[in-house]
N, C-alpha and C positions, 0 to 999 in steps of 0.2 A: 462665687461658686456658681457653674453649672449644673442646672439638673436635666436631664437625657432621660424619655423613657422607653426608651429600645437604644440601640446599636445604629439605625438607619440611617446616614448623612453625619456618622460622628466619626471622624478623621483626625485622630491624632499618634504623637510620633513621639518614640523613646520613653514613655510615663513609667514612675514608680508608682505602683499599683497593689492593692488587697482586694481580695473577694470573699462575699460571706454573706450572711443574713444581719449580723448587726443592729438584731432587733434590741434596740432599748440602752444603746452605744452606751455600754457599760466599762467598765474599769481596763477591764481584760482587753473589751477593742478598743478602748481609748490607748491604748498602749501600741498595738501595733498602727492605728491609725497615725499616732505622732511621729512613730518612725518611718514610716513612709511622707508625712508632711516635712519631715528634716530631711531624709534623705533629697527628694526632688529638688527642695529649695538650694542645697548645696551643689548639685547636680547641673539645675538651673533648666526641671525638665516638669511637665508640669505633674501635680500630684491625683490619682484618680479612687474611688471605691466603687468598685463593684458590686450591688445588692441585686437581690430579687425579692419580687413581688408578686402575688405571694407568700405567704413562708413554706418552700418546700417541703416540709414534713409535712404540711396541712397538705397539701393539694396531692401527693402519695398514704397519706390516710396513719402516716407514722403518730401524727397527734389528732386529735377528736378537738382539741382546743382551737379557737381559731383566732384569740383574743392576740391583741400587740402590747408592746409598751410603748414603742413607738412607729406610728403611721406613716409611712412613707414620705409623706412630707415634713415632717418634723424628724423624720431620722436626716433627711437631708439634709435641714437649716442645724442641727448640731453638728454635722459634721463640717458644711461650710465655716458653724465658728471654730473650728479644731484647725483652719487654713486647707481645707481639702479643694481642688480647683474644679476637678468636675466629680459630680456624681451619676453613676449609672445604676439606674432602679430598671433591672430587668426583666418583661414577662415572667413567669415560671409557671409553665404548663406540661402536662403529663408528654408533651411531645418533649417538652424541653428535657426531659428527664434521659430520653431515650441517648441523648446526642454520648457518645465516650467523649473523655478526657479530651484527648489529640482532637478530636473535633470541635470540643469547644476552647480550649487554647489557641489552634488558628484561629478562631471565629473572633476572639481578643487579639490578636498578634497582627490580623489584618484590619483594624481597625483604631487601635490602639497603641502598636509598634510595641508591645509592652519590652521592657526594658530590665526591669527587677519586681519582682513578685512578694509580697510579706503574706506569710499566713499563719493560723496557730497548727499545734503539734496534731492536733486531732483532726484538720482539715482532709477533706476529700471533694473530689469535684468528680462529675461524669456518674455513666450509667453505673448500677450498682455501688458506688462509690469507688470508682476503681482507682479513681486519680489520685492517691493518696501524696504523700511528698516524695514519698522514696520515685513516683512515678511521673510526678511531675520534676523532677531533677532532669531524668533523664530526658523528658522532652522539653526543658531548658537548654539542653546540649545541643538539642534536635533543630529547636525554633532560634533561640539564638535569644535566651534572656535568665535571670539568675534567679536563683529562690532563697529566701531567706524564710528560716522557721523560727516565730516568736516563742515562749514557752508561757505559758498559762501563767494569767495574775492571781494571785492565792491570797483569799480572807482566812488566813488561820488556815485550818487543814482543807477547806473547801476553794473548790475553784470556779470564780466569780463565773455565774454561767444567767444564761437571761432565764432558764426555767427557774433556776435558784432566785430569783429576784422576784418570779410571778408567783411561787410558795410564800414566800414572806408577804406580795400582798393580800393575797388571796387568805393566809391569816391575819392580817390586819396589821402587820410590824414594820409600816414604813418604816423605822429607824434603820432597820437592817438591810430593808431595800437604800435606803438611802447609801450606807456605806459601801453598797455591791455599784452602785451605778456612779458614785461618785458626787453625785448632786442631788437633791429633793427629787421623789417623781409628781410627774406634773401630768394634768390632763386638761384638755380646752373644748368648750361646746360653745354656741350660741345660747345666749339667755332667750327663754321661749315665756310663754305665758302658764303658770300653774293655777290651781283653782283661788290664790290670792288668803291661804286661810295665817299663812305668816302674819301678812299684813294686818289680816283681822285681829289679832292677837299684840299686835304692836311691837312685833319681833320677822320684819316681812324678809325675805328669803328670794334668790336668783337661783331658777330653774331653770339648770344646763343638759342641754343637749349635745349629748357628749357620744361620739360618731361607737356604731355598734359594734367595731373593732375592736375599739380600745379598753385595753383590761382596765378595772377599778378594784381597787382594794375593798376588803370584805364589808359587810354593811356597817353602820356605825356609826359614831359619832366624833371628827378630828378636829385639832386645830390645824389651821392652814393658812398660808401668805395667799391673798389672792390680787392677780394680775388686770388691770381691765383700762383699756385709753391711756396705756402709760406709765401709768403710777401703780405703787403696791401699796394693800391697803394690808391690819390681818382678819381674818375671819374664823368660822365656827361652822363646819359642813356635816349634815348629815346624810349619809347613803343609806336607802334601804327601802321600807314596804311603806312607813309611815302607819305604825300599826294600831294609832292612837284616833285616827280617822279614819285609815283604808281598809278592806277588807278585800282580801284576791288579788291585789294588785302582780301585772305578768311578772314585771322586769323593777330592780331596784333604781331608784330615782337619785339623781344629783343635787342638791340644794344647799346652797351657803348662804350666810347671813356674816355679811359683811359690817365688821367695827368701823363706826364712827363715819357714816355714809349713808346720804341720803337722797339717791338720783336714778332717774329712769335709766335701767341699762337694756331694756329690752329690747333685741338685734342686734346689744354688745357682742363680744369676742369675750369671754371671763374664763384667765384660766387660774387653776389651784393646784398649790405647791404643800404636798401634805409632810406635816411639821412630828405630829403626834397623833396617838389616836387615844378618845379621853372614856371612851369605852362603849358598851353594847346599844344598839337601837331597843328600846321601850315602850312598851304599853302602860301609858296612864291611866289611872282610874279616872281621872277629870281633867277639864282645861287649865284650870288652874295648877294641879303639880306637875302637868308640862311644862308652862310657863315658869315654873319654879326651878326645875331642873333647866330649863333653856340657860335662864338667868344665872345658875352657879359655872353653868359649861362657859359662857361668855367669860365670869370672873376667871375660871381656871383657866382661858383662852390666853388672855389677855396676861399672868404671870407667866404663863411660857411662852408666849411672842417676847415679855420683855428680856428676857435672858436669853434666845434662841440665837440671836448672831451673835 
């Protein structure tokens, strides 16, 4: 897989192609993504997605949110494993906004030769959203490429949507994020230095820095698979103020304590794949029924790691 971040010097011909935001390549775009991955391979043309960067409604003021599921490079490397040949992570700026339909279709069509187009039913492209499907047909006639319209993957009566997936973290139910996206949601920071009170305590903790886009699930306490040099270990993370030490703390902190692991990861990569969540962030009266409650979340850790695959 190719990643492209503009259009500049990208020349290619005939592609089967979707556009969108694709934030957090969930069920719904795994769907039309595969069909575009099958169709091109049969075609024998190569397969493309088209994102922006940004997310559109943020930078038109439609959401105040500005959190991801997944960050543009990591939306990329999923979608290269789905077999997608190039990706295009495109600016998206209030100019970009301005362009119609018919303007930015050429602007793909001379660049891309695009060939066949997949989108869902509620797609629109262009100023105002004017390019809807019905109007982008007609400038398939025009440009010389076909449209296919996916229809919506539905969990029960709801249709698998990335806001719907950022509700459920945001109330702390990965399980149901997990079922909307298809796979555990995962996040990745660099292990940084904390004030080391884990360690004092003989239960020490990897403080990740986890990039300020990306959305986390609500404060708390989960089990979770964690990734780091390779191997998956499982662990025990808790998000939040740390209210048993901190006082005013701005922003909620990432810290996992990984089972059965005893090694310097600081300026690792460590990422976590949240499994469950085992319940609220706490204020203890002492160190010691911290330490108490640590030690039963490990035990309860460690009976849903062993039945989770």
């Amino acid at each position: 897989m190719q990643h492209y971040r503009s259009l500049s010097g990208v020349t290619l011909d005939n592609v089967w192609m979707t556009i969108g935001s694709f934030d957090g390549v969930h069920r719904g775009h795994q769907e039309i993504v595969r069909r575009v991955v099958s169709g091109a391979t049969q075609a024998g043309v190569p397969s493309v997605v088209f994102t922006f960067y940004p997310h559109p409604a943020v930078v038109l003021g439609k959401r105040q949110d500005p959190l991801l599921l997944t960050p543009p490079d990591v939306k990329a490397d999923l979608l290269g494993e789905m077999g997608v040949d190039y990706v295009v992570t495109y600016p998206f700026t209030v100019e970009t906004s301005m362009h119609t339909a018919e303007e930015f279709i050429n602007l793909l069509h001379e660049h891309l030769g695009m060939q066949r187009l997949l989108v869902g039913e509620d797609f629109a492209l262009g100023r105002g959203r004017e390019g809807d499907v019905v109007r982008l047909e007609e400038l398939g006639r025009k440009v010389g490429y076909t449209l296919e319209v996916v229809t919506p993957v539905r969990n029960g009566d709801i249709i698998v949507s990335s806001s719907q997936i950022r509700k459920h973290l945001f109330e702390g139910d990965v399980a149901q994020a997990e079922g909307l996206l298809g796979r555990r949601y995962k996040i990745s920071g660099e292990v940084v230095h904390g004030d080391a009170r884990g360690k004092l305590i003989g239960i020490p903790t990897a403080n990740l820095d986890v990039p300020n886009e990306q959305a986390i699930p609500k404060t708390g306490v989960y089990v979770c698979r964690a990734y780091v040099g390779g191997k998956c270990y499982g662990a025990v993370a808790n998000i939040g103020f740390r209210p048993t030490f901190d006082n005013g703390t701005a922003a909620p902190r990432v810290e996992a304590h990984i089972l059965d692991f005893d090694e310097d990861l600081y300026d690792s990569i460590l990422s976590l794949e949240f499994i469950r969540r085992l319940r609220n962030e706490m204020r203890f009266s002492s160190v010691q029924s911290l330490i108490e409650q640590i030690q039963a979340d490990i035990s309860s850790a460690r009976s849903i790691l062993d039945t989770s695959e």
